[in-house]
C-alpha positions in Angstrom: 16.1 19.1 -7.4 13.4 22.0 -7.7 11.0 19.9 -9.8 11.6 16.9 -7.8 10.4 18.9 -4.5 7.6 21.1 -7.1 6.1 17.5 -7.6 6.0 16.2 -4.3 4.7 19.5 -3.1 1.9 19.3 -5.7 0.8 15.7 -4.4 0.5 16.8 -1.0 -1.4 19.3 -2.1 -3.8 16.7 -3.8 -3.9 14.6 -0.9 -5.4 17.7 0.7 -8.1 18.3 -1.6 -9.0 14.6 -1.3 -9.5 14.7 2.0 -13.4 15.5 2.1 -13.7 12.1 0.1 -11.2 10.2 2.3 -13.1 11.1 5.3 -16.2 11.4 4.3 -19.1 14.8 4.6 -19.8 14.0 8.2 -16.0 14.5 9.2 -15.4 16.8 6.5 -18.1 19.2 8.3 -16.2 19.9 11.3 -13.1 20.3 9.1 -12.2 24.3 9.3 -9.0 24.9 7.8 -6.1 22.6 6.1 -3.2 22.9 5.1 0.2 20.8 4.2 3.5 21.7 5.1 6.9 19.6 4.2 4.6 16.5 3.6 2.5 16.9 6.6 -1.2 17.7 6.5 -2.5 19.5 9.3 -6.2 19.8 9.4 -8.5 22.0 12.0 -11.1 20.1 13.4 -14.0 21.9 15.2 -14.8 18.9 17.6 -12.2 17.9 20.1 -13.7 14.7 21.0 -13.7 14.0 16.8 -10.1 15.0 17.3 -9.1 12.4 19.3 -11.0 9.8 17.5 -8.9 11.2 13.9 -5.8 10.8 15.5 -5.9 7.1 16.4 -6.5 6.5 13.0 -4.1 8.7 11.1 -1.7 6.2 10.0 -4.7 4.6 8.0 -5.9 8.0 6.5 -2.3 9.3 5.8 -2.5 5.5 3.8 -5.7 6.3 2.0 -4.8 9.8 1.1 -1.1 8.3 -0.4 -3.3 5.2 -2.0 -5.6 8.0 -4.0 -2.4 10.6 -4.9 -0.1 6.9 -5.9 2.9 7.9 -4.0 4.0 8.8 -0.5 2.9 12.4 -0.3 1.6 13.0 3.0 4.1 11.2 5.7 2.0 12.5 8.8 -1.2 14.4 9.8 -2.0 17.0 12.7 -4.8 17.6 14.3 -5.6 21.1 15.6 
């Protein structure tokens, strides 16, 4: 059971760190902190109009991320 939640805790975690590439440098700039949590990703953004924008495509970048890791390791993502 440990190792089971130690694995999926270590592919969220590489979700996160592929989230510059996922998004690309111009999001990735107003990006200030993030940070995953029980499978969620939440991610600071500087830029509350860019914030907006992210959140009506989560679904597709929480799909990318999980496309890039090969498993379901992020099941939602919030914006701050």
């Amino acid at each position: 059971m440990q190792d089971e939640y130690s694995d999926r805790a270590n592919l969220a975690l590489r979700a996160s760190a592929l989230w510059p590439e996922v998004v690309g440098p111009g999001v990735n700039r107003y990006t200030t902190r993030r940070w995953v949590k029980d499978g969620v990703l939440h991610v600071a953004i500087s830029s509350a109009s860019l914030r907006g924008e992210l959140n009506m495509s989560r679904r597709a970048i929480i799909n990318r991320l999980n496309e890039r890791v090969g498993a379901e390791a992020i099941t939602e993502i919030y914006f701050h």
